[in-house]
DSSP file (Angstrom, degrees, kcal/mol; ACC not computed):
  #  RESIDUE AA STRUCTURE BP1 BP2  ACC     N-H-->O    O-->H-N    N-H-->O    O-->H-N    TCO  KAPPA ALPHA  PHI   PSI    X-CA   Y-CA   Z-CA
    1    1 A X              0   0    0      0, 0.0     3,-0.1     0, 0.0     0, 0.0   0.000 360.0 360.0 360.0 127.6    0.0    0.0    0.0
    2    2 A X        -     0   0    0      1,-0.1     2,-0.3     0, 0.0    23,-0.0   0.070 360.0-102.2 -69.0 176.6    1.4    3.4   -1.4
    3    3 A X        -     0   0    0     22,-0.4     2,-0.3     2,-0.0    -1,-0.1  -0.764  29.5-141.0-106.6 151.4    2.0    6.1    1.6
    4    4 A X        -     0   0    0     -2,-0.3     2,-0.7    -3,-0.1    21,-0.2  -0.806   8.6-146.2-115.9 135.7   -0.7    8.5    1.5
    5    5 A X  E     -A   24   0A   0     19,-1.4    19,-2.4    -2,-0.3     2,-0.4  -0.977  17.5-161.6-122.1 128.6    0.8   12.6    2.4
    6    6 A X  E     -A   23   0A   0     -2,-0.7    53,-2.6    17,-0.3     2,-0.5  -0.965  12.2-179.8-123.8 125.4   -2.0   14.3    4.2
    7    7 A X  E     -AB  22  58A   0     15,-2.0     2,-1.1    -2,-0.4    15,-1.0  -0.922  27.6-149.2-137.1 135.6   -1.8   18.1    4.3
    8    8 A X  E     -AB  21  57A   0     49,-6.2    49,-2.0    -2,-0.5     2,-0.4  -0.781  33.5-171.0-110.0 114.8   -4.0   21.0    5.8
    9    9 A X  E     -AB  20  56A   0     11,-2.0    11,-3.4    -2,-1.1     2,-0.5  -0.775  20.2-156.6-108.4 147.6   -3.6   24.2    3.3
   10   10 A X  E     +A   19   0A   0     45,-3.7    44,-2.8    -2,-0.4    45,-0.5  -0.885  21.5 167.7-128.7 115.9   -4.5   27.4    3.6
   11   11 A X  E     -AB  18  53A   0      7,-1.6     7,-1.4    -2,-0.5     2,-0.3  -0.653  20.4-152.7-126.2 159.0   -5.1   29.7    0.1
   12   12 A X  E     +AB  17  52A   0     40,-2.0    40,-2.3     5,-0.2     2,-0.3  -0.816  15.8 179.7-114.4 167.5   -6.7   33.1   -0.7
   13   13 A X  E >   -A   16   0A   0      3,-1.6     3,-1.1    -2,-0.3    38,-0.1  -0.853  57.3 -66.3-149.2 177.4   -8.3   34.0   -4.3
   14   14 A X  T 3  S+     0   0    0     -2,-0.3     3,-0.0     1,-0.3    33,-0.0   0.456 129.5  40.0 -54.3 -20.5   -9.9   37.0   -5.4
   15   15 A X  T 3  S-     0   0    0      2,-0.1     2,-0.4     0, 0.0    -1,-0.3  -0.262 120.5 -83.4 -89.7  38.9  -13.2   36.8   -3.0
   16   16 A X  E <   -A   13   0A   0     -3,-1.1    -3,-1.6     2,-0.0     2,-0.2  -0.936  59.8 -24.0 125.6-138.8  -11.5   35.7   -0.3
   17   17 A X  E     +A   12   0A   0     -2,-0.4     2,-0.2    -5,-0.3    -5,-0.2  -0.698  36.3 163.4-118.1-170.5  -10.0   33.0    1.6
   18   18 A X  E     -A   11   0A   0     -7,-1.4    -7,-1.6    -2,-0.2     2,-0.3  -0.930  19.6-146.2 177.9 154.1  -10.2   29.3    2.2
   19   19 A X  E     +A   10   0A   0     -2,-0.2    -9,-0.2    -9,-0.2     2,-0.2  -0.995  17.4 170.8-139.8 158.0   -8.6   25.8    3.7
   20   20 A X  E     -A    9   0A   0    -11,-3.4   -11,-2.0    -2,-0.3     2,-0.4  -0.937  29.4-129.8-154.0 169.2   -9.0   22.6    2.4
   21   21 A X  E     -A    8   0A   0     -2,-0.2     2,-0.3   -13,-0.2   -13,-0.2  -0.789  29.9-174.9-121.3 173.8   -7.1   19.1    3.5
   22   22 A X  E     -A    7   0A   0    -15,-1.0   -15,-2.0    -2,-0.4     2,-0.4  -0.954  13.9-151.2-153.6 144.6   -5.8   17.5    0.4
   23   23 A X  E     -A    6   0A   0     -2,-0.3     2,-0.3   -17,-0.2   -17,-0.3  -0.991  19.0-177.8-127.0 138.2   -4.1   14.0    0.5
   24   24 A X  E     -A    5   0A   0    -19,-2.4   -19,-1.4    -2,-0.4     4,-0.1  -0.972  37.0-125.2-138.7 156.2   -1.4   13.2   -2.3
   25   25 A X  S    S+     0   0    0     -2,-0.3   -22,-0.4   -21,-0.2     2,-0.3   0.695  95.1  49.7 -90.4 -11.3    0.7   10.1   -3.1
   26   26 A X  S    S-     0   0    0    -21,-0.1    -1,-0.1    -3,-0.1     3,-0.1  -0.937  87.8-105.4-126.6 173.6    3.8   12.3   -2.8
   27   27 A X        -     0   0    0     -2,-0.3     6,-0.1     1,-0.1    -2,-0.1  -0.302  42.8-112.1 -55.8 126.3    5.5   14.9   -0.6
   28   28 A X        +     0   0    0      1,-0.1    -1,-0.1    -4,-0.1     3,-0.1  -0.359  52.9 156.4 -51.0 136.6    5.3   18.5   -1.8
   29   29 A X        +     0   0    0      1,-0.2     2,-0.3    -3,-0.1    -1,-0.1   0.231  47.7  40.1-160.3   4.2    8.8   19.2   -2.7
   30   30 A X  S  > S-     0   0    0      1,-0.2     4,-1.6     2,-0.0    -1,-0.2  -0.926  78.3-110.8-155.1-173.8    8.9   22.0   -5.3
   31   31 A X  H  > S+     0   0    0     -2,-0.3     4,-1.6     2,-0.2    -1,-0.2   0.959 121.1  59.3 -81.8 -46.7    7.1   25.4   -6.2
   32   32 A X  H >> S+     0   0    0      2,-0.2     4,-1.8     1,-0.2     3,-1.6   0.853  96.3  54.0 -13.7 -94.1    5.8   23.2   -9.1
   33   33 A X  H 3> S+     0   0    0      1,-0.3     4,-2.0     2,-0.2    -1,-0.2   0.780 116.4  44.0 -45.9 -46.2    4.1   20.6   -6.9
   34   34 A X  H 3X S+     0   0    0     -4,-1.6     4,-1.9     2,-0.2    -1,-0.3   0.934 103.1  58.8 -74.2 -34.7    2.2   23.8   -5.3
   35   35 A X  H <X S+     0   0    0     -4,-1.6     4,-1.4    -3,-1.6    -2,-0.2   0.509 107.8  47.6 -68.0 -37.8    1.5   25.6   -8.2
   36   36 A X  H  X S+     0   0    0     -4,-1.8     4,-1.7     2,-0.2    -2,-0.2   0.935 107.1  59.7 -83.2 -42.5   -0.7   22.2   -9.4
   37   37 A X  H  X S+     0   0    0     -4,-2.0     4,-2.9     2,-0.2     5,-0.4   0.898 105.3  48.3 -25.0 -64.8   -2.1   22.4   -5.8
   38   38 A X  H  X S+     0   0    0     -4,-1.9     4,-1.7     1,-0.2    -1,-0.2   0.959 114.8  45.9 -39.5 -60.4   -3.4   26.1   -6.9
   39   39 A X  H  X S+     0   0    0     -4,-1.4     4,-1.5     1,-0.2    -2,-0.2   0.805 110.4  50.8 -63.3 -41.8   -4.7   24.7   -9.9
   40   40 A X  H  X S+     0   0    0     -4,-1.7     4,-2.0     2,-0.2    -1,-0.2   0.821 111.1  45.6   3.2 -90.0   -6.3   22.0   -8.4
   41   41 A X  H  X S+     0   0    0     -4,-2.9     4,-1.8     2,-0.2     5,-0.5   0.957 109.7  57.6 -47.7 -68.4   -8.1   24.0   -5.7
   42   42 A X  H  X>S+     0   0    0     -4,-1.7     5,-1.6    -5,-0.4     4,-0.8   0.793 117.5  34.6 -19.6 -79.2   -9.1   26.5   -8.6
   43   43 A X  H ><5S+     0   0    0     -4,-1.5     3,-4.4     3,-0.3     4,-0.2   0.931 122.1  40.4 -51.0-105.4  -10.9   23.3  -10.6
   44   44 A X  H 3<5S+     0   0    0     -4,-2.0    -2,-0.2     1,-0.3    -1,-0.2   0.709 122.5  40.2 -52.7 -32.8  -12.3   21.1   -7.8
   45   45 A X  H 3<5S-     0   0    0     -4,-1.8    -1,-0.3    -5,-0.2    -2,-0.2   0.698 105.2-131.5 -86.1  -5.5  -13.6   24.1   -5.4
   46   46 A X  T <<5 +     0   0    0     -3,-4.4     2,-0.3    -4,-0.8    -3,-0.3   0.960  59.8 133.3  71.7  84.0  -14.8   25.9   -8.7
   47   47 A X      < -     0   0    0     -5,-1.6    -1,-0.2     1,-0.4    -2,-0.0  -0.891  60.5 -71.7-145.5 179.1  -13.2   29.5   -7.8
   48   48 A X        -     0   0    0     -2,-0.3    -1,-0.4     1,-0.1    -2,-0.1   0.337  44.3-100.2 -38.1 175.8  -11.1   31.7  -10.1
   49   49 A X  S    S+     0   0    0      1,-0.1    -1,-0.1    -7,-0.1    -7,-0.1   0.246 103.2  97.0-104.7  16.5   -7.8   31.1  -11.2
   50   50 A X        +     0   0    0     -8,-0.1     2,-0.1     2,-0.0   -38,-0.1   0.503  54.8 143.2 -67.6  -2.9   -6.7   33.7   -8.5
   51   51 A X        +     0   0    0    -13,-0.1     2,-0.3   -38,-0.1   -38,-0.3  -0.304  27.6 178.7 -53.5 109.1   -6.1   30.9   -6.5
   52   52 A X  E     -B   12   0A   0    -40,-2.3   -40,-2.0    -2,-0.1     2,-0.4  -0.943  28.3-133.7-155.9 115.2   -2.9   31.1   -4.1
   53   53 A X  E     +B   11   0A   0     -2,-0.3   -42,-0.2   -42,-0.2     3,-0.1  -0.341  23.2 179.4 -48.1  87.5   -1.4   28.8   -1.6
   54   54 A X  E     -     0   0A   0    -44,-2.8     2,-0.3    -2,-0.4   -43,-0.2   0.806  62.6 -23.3 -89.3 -13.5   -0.7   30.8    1.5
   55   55 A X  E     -     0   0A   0    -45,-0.5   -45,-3.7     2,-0.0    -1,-0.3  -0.960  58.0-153.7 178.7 160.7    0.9   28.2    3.9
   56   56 A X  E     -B    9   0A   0     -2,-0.3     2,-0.3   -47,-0.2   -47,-0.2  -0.888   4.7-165.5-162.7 117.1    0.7   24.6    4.1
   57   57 A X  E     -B    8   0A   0    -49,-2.0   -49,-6.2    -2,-0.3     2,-0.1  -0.921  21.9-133.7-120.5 129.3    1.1   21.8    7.1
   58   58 A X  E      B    7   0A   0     -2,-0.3   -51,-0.3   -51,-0.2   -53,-0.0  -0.467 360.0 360.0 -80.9 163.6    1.6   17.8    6.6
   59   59 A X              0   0    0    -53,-2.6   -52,-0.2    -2,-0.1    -1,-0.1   0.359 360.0 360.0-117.4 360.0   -1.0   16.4    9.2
């Protein structure tokens, strides 16, 4: 069974803020790897593409 990476992030966009937990099969390790995070969040919560990653904690 693959390792599961559990993370609690916390983003703003253009009407506000937000947090969401996201679970991914690998470790955030680059600005990349956040930057799909953004994009992500953008898509699955349906918001802008204003979408920006302010901080971010493995759980």
């Amino acid at each position: 069974m693959a390792k599961e990476h559990k993370y609690f992030v916390s983003y703003v966009y253009s009407e506000g803020w937000g947090n969401i937990d996201v679970t991914l099969p690998e470790p955030i390790q680059s600005i990349d790897d956040i930057r799909s995070m953004e994009r992500a969040i953008a898509e699955n919560q349906e918001l802008d593409d204003s979408v920006c990653v302010q901080n971010f904690q493995a759980l």
